[in-house]
N, C-alpha and C positions, 0 to 999 in steps of 0.2 A: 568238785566232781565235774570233769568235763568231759563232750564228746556223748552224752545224752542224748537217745532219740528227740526228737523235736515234742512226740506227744506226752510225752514225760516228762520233757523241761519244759513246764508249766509252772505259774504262779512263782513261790519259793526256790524250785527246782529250777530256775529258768536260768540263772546264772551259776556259774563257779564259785564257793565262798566261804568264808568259816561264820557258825553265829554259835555264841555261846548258849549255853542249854539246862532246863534245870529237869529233873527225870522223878517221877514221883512214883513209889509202890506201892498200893495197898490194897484190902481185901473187898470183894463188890458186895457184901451184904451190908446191910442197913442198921445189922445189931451191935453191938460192943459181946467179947468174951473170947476165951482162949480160941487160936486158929485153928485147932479141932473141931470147937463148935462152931466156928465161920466156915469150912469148908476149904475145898481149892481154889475158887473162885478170885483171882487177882485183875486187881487194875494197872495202868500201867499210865500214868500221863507228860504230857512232854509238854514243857515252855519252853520256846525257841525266841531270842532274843535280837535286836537290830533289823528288825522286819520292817521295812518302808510299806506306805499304801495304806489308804484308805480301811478302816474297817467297819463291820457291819453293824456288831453293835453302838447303838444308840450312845450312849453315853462315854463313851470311847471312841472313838471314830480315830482319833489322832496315836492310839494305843499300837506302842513300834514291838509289842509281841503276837506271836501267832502259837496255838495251844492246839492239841492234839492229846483226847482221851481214847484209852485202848482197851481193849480185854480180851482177856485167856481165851475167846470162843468166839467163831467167824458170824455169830450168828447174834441177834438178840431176839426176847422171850416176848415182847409184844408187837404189834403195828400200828396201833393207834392210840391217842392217847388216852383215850376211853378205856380200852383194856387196860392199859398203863395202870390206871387208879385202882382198879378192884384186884388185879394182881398183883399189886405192891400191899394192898391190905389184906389180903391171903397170905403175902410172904411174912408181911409182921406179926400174923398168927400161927406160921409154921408148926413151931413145937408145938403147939394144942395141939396140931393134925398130926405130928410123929409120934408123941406119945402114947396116942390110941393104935400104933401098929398098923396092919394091914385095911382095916375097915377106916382108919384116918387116915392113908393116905389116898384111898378110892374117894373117899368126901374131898377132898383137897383138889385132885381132880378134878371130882363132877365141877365143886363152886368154881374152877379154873372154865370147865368148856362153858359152864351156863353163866356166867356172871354174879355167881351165889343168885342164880335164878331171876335172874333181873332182864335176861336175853331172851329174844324168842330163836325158836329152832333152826329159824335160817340163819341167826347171829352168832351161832354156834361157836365158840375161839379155838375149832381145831386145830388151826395154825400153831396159836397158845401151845395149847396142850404140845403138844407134837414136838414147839424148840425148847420148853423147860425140860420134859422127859429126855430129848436130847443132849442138852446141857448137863442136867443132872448127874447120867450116866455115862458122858463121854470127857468131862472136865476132871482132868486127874492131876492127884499132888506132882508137883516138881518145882524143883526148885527154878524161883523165877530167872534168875538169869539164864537157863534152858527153857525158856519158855515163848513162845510162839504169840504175840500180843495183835487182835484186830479192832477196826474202827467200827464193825460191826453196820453200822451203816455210811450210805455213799456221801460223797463230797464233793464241792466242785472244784474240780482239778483243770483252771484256766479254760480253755475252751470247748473241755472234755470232762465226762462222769466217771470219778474213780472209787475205790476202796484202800484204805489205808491200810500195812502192815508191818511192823517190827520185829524181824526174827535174830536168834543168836548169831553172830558171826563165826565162820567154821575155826578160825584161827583160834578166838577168843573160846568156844566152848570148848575145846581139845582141854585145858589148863583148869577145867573148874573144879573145885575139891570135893564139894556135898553132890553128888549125883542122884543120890536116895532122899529122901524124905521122909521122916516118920513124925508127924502131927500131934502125935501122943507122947510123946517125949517128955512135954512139958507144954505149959501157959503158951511162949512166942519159941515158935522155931521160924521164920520165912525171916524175921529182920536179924536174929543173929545169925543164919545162913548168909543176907546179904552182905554183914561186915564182915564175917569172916572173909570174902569172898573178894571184895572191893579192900579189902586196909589189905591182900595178899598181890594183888595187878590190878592194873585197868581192865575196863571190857568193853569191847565192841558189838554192836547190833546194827543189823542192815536195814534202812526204809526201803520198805517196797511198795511198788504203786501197782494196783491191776483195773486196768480201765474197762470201764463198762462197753462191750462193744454188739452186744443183743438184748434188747430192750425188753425181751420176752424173756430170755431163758437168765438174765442180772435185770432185774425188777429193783426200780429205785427205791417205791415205796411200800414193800416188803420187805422188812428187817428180816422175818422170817427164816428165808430163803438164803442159801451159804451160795455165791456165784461161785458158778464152775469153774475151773482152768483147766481149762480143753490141753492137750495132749499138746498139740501144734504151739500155742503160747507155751508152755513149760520147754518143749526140746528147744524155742526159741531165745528166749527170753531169761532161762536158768540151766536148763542141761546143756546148749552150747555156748555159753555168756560165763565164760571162763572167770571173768572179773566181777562176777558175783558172787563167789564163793573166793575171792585174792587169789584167782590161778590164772591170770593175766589169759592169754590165748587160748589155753587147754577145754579138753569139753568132756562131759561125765565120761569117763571109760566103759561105761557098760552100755548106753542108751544113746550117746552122742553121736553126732552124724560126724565122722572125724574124716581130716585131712589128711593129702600124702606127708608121711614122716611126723605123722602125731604123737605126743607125750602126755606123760601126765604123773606129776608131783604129787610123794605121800608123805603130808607132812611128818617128820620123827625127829627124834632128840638124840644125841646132835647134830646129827645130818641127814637130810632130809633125802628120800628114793627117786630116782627119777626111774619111769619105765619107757623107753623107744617103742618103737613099729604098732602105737594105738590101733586096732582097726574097728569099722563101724559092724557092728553087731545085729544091731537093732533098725531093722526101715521100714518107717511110718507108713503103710497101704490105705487108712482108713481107721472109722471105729463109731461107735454109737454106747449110749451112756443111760442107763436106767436104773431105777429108782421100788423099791422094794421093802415096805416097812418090817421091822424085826418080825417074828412069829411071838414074842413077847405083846407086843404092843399089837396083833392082830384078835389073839388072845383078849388082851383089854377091851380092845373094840366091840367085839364080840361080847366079853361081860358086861360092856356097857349098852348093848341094842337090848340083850337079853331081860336087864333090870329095867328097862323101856316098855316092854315088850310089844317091841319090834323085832324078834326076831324072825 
């Protein structure tokens, strides 16, 4: 890949080159049992191979791979390792709290914000609370090769602070066979979804790097917290970067700030559309970005000052 902004071709990225690569799928919970009872939740990790340079770990240092773990969700569910411990042993008690229904999963909760009571009220794991309820309800089945994979937290990207991501390639998802998913089907559906899928073509997925460039609004060390991409980095960076999605020059049709005598290629079988006289539709004036918790989880909030009684 040549012809990379300078702040992108960092590290790995810095030169043109092929490394060969090993891709690993699997599901992020901690328990064994049919992917019904694991959930959606997929990880996704990459060994990249003929990697020169020094490395960090200890015992490896001379070690010529570089590894990159992902998941289904831009976010992770703790910030520190402290929570880390008590919320991993909440998740290994899950089903005790699902099978009590409605009043086990408010207990599940509370021992999430209070530390199973071990926190004082300023230690509160709102945050906690806040990216599992997120994740819970916003991480939906699909099949992995459709699937949107992050680093969840930052990394250093040469001389710059980035976030890592793997999405499908537009080329590659058009041809996929399983677009649905149904988890109940049986025991494993996600790995014969993938063979089916891989022993029928190749597939391609994009790295994408999105660098930290507000220290405030992309917090290193808040996992918590999904960085934004402001309107401006998108129309730059993917709505007009044609060569992000394999449309060499072209720029989205509907949003893109297009040229005199613009096109724009749909891919089809056997041959593909081209349409002439693109014009720009859409120009960026401004814009402002806020933040507003469900009425679901207001509700929560609410039942939880209530049983306090702090309301």
């Amino acid at each position: 890949m040549a012809d990379v902004p300078a702040a992108y071709a960092q590290g790995i990225y810095a030169k043109p080159g092929r490394h060969g690569a090993l891709i690993r799928f699997s599901s992020t919970s901690t328990h064994l049992g049919t992917d019904a009872q694991l959930g959606p939740g997929l990880g996704f990790a990459i060994k990249i191979f003929d990697i020169d340079g020094p490395k960090l770990v200890e015992d490896e240092p001379d070690s010529t791979t570089f590894d990159l773990v992902l998941k289904n969700n831009p976010i992770f569910i703790s910030n520190t390792a402290k929570h880390y411990l008590f919320i991993e042993d909440i998740a290994n008690n899950a089903q005790d709290y699902v099978t009590r229904g409605k009043a086990g999963l408010h207990e599940l909760l509370a021992d999430v914000l209070t530390g199973k009571g071990q926190l004082q009220q300023q230690e509160w794991a709102w945050d906690e609370v806040f990216a599992i309820v997120r994740v819970a309800t916003q991480t939906h089945v699909r099949n992995p090769l459709l699937t949107t994979f992050w680093s969840m937290g930052a990394v250093r990207h040469g001389d710059y602070i980035a976030k890592i991501r793997v999405a499908p390639a537009a080329e590659s998802a058009t041809h996929v066979i399983h677009r649905d998913l149904d988890l109940t089907i049986g025991p494993d559906v996600f790995y014969p979804t993938l063979a089916d899928e891989l022993q029928a073509r190749p597939f391609d997925f994009d790295l994408q790097v999105q660098l930290c460039t507000d220290l405030t609004a992309m917090p290193v060390n808040v996992l918590t917290v999904e960085w934004p991409e402001k309107l401006e980095f998108l129309q730059q960076e993917w709505i007009n970067n044609g060569n992000l999605m394999d449309l060499g020059d072209e720029r989205d049709p509907n949003v893109g700030l297009q040229e005199d005598g613009a096109t724009f290629t749909i891919p089809q079988h056997p041959v593909r559309r081209r349409i002439h006289g693109i014009q720009t539709f859409n120009v960026l004036r401004g814009g402002e970005y806020f933040f507003m918790p469900s009425l679901s989880a207001l509700r929560w909030i609410g039942d939880l000052r209530q049983s306090s009684g702090h309301a």
